[in-house]
C-alpha positions in Angstrom: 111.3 99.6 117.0 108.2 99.6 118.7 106.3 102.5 118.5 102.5 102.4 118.9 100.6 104.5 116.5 98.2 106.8 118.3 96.1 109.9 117.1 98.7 112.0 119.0 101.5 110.6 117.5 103.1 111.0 113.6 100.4 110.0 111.3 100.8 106.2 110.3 101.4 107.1 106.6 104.4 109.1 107.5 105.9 106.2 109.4 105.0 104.5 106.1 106.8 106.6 103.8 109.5 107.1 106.0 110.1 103.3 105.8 109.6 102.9 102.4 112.1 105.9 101.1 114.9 103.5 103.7 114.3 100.6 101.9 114.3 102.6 98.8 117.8 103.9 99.3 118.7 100.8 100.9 117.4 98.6 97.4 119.3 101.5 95.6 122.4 100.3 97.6 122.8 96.6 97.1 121.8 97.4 93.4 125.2 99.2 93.6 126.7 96.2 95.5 126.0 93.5 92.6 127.9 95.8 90.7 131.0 95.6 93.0 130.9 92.2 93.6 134.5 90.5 93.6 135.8 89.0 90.2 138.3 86.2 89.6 139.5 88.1 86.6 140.5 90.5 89.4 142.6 88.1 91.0 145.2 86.6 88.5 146.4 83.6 90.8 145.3 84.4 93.6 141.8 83.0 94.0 141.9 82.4 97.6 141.3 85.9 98.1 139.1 86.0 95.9 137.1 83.5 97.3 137.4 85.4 100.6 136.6 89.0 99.5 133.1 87.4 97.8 132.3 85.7 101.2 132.9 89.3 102.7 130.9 91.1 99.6 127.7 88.9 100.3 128.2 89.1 104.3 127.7 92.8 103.6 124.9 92.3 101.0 123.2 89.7 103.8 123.2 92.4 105.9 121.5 94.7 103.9 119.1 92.6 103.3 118.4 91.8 106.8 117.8 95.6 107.5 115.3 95.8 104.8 113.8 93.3 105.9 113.6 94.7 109.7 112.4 97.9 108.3 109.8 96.4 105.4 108.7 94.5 109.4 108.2 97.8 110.9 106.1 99.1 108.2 103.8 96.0 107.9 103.5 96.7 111.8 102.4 99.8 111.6 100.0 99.2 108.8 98.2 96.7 110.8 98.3 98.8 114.2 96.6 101.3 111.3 94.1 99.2 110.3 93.1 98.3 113.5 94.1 94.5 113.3 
């Protein structure tokens, strides 16, 4: 997302917060995740799959962290666009 901030446009703290309550909830979220994450004790002989389900558990946590990341981008953006930089 591109947007160029503009005195006609949503007020470049509101893009801000908007971004920062996302990467809140999306924090909030892979908090959640760690708790989740696949143990062996969970898997009495078969540790294959739980090998497997942890590679899919941090696929979905890389994600997550990817799109906060994107977002956390955005904001920066828009802060310097802000600034005047």
């Amino acid at each position: 997302m591109r947007m160029i901030v503009n005195m006609n446009g949503t007020a470049a703290s509101d893009l801000i917060d908007q971004r920062r309550a996302v990467m809140d909830a999306i924090s909030n979220a892979m908090k959640a995740m760690q708790e989740m994450t696949p143990n062996g004790r969970d898997y009495p002989g078969k540790q294959d799959d739980c090998k497997a389900d942890r590679e899919t558990h941090y696929a979905r946590f890389a994600l997550l962290d990817k799109l906060r990341n994107e977002i956390m981008d955005e904001a920066l953006e828009i802060q310097r666009q802000s600034d005047g930089r």
